[in-house]
C-alpha positions, -999 to 999 in steps of 0.1 A, spaced: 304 -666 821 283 -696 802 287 -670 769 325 -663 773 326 -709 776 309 -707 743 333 -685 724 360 -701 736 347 -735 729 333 -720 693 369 -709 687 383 -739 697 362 -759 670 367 -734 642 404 -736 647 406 -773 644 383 -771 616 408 -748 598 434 -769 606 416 -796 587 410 -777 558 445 -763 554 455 -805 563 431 -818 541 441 -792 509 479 -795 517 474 -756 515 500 -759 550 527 -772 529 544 -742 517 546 -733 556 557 -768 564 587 -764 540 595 -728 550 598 -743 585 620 -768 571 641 -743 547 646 -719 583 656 -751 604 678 -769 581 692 -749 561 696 -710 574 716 -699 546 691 -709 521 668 -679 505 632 -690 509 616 -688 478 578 -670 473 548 -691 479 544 -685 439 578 -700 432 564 -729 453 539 -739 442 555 -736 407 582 -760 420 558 -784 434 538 -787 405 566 -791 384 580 -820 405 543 -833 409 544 -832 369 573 -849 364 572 -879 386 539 -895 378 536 -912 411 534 -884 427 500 -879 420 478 -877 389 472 -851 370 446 -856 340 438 -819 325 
C-alpha cells in the first residue's frame, strides 16, 4: 500500500513537472491555439504544428516587441 502512495505521489510530481517544462518552453502553445482554433472557430482547418511554429516565428519576427531575436 505505502509503495502504490509513492507512485501515485511520484506521478503526481512528474506530471506537474512536465507541466512546467511544457509552461516554461511555451512548447503547450500550439495545443493552446488548436483549443482555441476547435472552440472558436469550427470551420477553420487547423494548420500542422510545423505551419505553426512557422507562423509564430514569422509574427515573432516581424513585430519586434514580441520578443528578441539576435541570431
Amino acid at each position: 500500500m505505502r509503495s502504490l502512495r509513492r507512485a501515485v505521489s511520484l506521478r503526481q510530481v512528474l506530471r506537474s513537472v512536465r507541466w512546467y517544462v511544457r509552461e516554461l518552453t511555451d512548447e503547450s502553445a500550439y495545443d493552446r491555439y488548436v483549443a482555441h482554433v476547435r472552440h472558436g472557430h469550427p470551420d477553420a482547418e487547423v494548420p500542422s504544428r510545423r505551419d505553426f511554429e512557422r507562423m509564430r516565428t514569422d509574427r515573432q519576427e516581424a513585430d519586434p516587441r514580441q520578443g528578441f531575436r539576435c541570431c
